[in-house]
C-alpha positions in Angstrom: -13.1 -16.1 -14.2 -9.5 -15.5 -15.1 -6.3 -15.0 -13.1 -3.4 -13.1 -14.2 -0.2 -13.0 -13.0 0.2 -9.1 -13.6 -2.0 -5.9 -13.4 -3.4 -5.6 -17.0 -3.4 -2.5 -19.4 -6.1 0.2 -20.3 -6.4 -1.8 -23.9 -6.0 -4.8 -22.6 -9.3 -5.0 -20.3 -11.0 -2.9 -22.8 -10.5 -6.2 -24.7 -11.3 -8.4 -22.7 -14.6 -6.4 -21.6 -15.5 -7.0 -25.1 -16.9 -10.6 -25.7 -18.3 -10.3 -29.0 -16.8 -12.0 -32.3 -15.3 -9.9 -34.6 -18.4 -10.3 -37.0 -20.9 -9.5 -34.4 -18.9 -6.4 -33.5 -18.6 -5.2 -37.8 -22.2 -6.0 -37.7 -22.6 -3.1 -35.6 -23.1 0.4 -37.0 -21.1 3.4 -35.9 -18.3 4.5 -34.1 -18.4 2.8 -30.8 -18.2 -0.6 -33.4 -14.7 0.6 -35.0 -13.7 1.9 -31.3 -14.3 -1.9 -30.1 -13.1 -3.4 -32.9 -9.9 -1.6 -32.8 -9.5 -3.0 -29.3 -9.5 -6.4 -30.2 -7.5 -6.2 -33.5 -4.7 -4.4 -31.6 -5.2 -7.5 -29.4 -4.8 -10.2 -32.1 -2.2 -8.8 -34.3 -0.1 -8.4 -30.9 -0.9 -12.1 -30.1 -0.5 -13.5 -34.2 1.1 -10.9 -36.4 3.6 -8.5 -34.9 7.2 -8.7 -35.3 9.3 -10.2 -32.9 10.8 -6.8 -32.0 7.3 -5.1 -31.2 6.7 -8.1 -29.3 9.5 -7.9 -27.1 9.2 -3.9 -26.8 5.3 -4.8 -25.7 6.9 -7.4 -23.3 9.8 -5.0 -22.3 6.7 -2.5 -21.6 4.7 -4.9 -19.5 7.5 -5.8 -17.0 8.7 -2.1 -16.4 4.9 -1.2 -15.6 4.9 -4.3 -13.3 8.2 -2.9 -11.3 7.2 0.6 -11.7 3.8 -1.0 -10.0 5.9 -3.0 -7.4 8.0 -0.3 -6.6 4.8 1.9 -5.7 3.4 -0.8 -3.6 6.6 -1.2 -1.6 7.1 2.6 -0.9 5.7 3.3 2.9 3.4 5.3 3.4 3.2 7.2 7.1 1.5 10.6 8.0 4.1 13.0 9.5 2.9 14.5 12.7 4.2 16.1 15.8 2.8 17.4 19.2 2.9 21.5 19.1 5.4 23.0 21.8 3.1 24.8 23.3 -0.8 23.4 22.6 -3.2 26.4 21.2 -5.8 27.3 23.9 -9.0 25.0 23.7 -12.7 26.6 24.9 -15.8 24.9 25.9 -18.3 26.3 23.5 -21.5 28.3 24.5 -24.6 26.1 23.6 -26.3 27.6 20.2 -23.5 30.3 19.7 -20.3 28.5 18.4 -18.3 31.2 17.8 -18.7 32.0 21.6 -16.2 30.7 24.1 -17.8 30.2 27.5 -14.2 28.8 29.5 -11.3 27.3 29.0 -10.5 24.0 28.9 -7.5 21.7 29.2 -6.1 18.3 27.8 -7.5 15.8 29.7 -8.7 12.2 29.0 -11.8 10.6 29.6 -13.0 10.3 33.0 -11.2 13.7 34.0 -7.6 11.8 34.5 -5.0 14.5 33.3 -3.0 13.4 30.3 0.6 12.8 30.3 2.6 15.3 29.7 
């Protein structure tokens, strides 16, 4: 198992969801091979052969998708909702004919207490 201190990329788990060497994956034939192995050279040349500058634009990248991630997760989230002025009309239903009301009925709580108004 591994732990990581931020939420990783689409590429990023792609490669690490690949296990295989780089010889297993050329041994295998088609397009789902190249797809893979592109994965895991983007990987490496990141980690061994980029330039400085593309490393700290790929670093730069990383921490603005960790605050844009942090920002997200701080935002509150609520469900706006208010009680009507005057409530619509509620029916008791006929039994087998729901589009039938039989009488009306009123707010009231379980037990028949009245609810506050």
């Amino acid at each position: 198992m591994r732990i990581y201190s931020r939420a990783l990329d689409a590429d990023e788990i792609a490669s690490l969801a690949c296990a295989d060497t780089l010889e297993k994956i050329a041994a295998i034939p088609g397009v789902q091979a190249r797809a893979r192995a592109g994965f895991e050279d983007s990987r490496r040349f990141m980690a061994q052969a980029a330039p400085n500058e593309l490393k700290q634009a790929r670093g730069r990248l990383i921490e603005l998708k960790r605050q844009r991630q942090s920002f997200e997760d701080d935002l509150p989230t609520l469900m706006v909702m208010e009680e009507m002025a005057q409530p619509r009309p509620a029916f008791i239903l006929k039994r087998g004919a729901y589009d039938a009301a039989d009488r009306k009925s009123s707010a009231r709580r379980p037990g028949g207490a009245a609810a506050d108004a």
